[in-house]
Each structure stands twice: as C-alpha cells, then as structure tokens.
C-alpha positions as CSV (number, residue, x, y, z in Angstrom):
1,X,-7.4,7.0,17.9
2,X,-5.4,8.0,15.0
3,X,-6.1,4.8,12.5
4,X,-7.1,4.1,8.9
5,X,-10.3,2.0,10.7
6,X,-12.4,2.0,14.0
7,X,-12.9,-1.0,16.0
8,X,-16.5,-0.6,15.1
9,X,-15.3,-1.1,11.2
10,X,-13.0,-3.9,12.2
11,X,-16.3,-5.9,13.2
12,X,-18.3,-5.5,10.4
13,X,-15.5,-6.4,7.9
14,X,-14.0,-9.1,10.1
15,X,-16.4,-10.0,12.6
16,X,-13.7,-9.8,15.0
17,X,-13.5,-7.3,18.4
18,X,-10.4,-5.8,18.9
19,X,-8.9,-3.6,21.5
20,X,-7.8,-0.1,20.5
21,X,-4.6,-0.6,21.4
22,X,-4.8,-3.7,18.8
23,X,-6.1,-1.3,16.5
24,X,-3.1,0.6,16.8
25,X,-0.8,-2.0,16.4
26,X,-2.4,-2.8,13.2
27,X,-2.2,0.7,12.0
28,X,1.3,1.1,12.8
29,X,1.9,-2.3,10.4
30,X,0.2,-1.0,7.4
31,X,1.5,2.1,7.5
32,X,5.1,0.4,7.6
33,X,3.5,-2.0,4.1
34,X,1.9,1.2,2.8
35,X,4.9,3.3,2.7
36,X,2.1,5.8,3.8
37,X,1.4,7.6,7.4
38,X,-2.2,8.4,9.4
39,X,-1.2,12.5,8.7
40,X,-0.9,12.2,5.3
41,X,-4.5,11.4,4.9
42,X,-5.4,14.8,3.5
43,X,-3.5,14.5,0.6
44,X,-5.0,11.0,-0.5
45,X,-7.6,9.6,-2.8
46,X,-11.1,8.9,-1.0
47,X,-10.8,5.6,-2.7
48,X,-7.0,4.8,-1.4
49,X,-8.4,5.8,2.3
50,X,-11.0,3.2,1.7
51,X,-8.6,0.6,0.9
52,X,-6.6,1.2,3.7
53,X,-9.2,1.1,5.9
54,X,-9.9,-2.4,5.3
55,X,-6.4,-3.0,5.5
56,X,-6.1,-1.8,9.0
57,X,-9.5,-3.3,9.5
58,X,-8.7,-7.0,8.4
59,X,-4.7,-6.6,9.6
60,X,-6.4,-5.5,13.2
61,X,-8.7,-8.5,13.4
62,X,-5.8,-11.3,12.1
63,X,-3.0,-9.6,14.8
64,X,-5.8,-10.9,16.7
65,X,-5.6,-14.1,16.5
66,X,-1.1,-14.4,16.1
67,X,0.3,-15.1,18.8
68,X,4.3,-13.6,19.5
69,X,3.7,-11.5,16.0
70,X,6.9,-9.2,17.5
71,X,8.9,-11.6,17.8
72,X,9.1,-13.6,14.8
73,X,11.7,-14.3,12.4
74,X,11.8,-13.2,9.1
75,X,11.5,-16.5,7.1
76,X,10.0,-17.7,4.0
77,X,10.1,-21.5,4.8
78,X,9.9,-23.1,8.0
79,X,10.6,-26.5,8.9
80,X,9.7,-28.8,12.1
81,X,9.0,-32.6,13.1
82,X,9.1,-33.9,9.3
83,X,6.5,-30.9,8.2
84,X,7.5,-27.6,6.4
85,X,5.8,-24.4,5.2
86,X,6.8,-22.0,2.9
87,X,5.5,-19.0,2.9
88,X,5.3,-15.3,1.2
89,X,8.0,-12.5,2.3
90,X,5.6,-11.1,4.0
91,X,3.3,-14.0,5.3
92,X,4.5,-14.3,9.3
93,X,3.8,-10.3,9.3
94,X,0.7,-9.4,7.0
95,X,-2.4,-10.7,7.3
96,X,-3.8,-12.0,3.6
97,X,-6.9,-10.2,3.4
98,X,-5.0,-6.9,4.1
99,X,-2.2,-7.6,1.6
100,X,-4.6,-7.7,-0.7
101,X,-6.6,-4.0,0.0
102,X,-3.6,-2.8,-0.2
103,X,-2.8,-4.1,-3.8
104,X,-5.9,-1.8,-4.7
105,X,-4.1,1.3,-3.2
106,X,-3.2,3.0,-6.2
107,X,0.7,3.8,-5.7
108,X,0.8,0.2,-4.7
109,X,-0.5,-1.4,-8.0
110,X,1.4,-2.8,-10.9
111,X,1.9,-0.5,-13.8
112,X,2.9,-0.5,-17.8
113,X,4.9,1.7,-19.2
114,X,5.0,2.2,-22.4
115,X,7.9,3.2,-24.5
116,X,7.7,4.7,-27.7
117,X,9.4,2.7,-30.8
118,X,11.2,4.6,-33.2
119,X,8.4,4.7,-35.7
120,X,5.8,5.6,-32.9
121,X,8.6,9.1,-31.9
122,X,9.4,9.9,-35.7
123,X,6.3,12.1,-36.0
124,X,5.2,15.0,-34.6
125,X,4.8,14.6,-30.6
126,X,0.8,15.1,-29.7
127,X,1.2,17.1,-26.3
128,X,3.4,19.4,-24.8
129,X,3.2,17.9,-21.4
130,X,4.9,15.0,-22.9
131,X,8.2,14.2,-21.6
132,X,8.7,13.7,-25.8
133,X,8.3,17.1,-26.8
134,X,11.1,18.8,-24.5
135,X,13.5,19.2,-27.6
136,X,11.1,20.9,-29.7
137,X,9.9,23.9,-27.6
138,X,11.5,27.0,-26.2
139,X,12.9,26.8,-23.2
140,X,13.0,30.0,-21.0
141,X,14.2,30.6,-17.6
142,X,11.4,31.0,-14.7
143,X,11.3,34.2,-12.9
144,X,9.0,33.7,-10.5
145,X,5.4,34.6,-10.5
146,X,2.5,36.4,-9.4
C-alpha cells in the first residue's frame, strides 16, 4: 500500500481500524489537499512526511465514520428543518485533525515576506545570492560545465 500512513499508524493516532482500501481513499484526498503525490516522497523533508502521515492517518480514521463522503456537495452553509450549519471550504471533505497536520507541512504554512524600504536598499547589498545585488555584479553567459 502506497500511503503516507499504515493502518497500524491510523490506530495508534486515531484509535480507529480502517480497511486498506479506506486507507487509500484517504491517501488519495490528502494528496489532492497537499498539492503533493506518494512518489514524490524522496524528495521531501523527514519532518513534512511526518506530518502527512498523520494527515493520512487522522483523514483515514474520520472517512471512517462519513457516510456518502463522494457524493457531497460543495457547500459552506447548509440549511434544514429551522437548523443551519456553516461550515469551512473544506469542512464536508477534510477531516479537522488532518487539516491541521497539514498546516505544519512546510510549503503549506503562512509566510512573511519582507520588502526592503528605500532606506533598508540604499546601502550596500550584504549577499550575492540576494535577488538585491543582481545590478551590481557581472553578468556572464553560462557555457556549460564540467
């Protein structure tokens, strides 16, 4: 089984027994979330395949318990016999606990960029790696290397 997360791992996060085919379904959903597939694996971050192991794990043991998951609309607020709901964009499909693992997958996480003022560029620029100090290096044509 190709997955993020065993059934053994979906018990001892969750509690819950799953099937492997449930297992796969989950899979299949975070990847979709994720933006990230099961072959890719070698090229991530031991911590990132962490995270998305409990993803898969706790996303597994909540498909669990839906029932007609498949088949649902895609609706943030939902309204029968005097009684409504509103829910997250993503609340009929993603299981809570696994929305937030994968918040802690790096390429998933907020960041801050930070853009120079004027005063902050008008000195000398501190690395050439810096996006900053194009204008003030040679530039030369790559040949190729060995």
């Amino acid at each position: 089984m190709d997955a993020w997360a065993s059934t053994q791992d979906v018990i001892d996060a969750t509690g819950v027994s799953v099937t492997d085919q449930q297992l796969a379904q989950a899979q299949a959903a975070i990847e979709v979330f994720s933006n990230r597939i099961y072959p890719d694996q070698d090229r991530m971050r031991t911590r990132d395949l962490y995270w998305l192991g409990r993803a898969v794990a706790y996303q597994a043991a909540w498909m669990a318990g839906q029932f007609g998951l498949e088949s649902r609309l895609d609706a943030t607020q939902i309204q029968q016999d005097q009684v409504s709901s509103t829910l997250t964009g993503d609340g009929l499909v993603l299981a809570p606990m696994a929305a937030r693992a994968l918040r802690k997958v790096s390429w998933m996480r907020s960041r801050t960029v930070h853009v120079r003022s004027a005063i902050e560029g008008a000195g000398p620029v501190g690395t050439v790696l810096s996006d900053a100090a194009d204008d003030s290096l040679v530039w030369a044509p790559y040949h190729g290397g060995a």
